[in-house]
C-alpha positions, 0 to 999 in steps of 0.5 A: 406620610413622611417628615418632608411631607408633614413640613410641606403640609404644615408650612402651608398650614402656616401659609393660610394662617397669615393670609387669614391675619391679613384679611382680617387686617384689610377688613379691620381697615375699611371698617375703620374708614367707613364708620369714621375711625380716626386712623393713625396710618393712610395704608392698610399695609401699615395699620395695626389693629387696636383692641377697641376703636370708637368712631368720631361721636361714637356712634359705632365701636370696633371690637378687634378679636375679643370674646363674646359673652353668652348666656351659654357656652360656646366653643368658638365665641371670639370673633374676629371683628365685632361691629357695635352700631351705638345708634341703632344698639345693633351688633355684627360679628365678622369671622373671617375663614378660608374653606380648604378642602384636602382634595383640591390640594392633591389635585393641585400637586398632580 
């Protein structure tokens, strides 16, 4: 593979990166109005995450990108949103991911 080759793969690395991120940002968003997060913007375009977001009550607590604490080691315990239902003492992890498999990429240059 030749360095044009390397820079195409990684900028499309880079690529799926910030599709992820914006994902993760809409997620966040909903979330938010669903469980009746006070949001400071009406779109979400222009929201921005914060590290903790508690509903109006606080009933429900949105967690954006912090660790989770096992009793074991883990090697991937960040999730990108926890959900913490107060009320119910439940907790839901969401990791967003995109699934790129090699193969279709070289199809898709063919």
């Amino acid at each position: 593979m030749g360095w044009a080759e390397r820079f195409w793969f990684l900028a499309l690395i880079g690529c799926f990166v910030i599709i992820i991120i914006i994902i993760i940002i809409i997620i966040n968003f909903n979330i938010c109005k669903e469980t009746g997060v006070k949001l400071d913007k009406k779109r979400w375009y222009k929201h921005v995450p914060k590290l903790l977001e508690t509903s109006q009550g606080g009933k429900v607590t949105i967690l954006w990108n912090q660790q989770v604490q096992t009793d074991r080691t883990i090697p991937n315990n960040k999730p990108d949103i926890i959900i913490s239902d107060n009320e119910k003492r439940t907790c839901m992890l969401v990791d967003v991911a995109i699934s790129g498999d090699r193969n279709v990429i070289k199809k898709e240059a063919d």
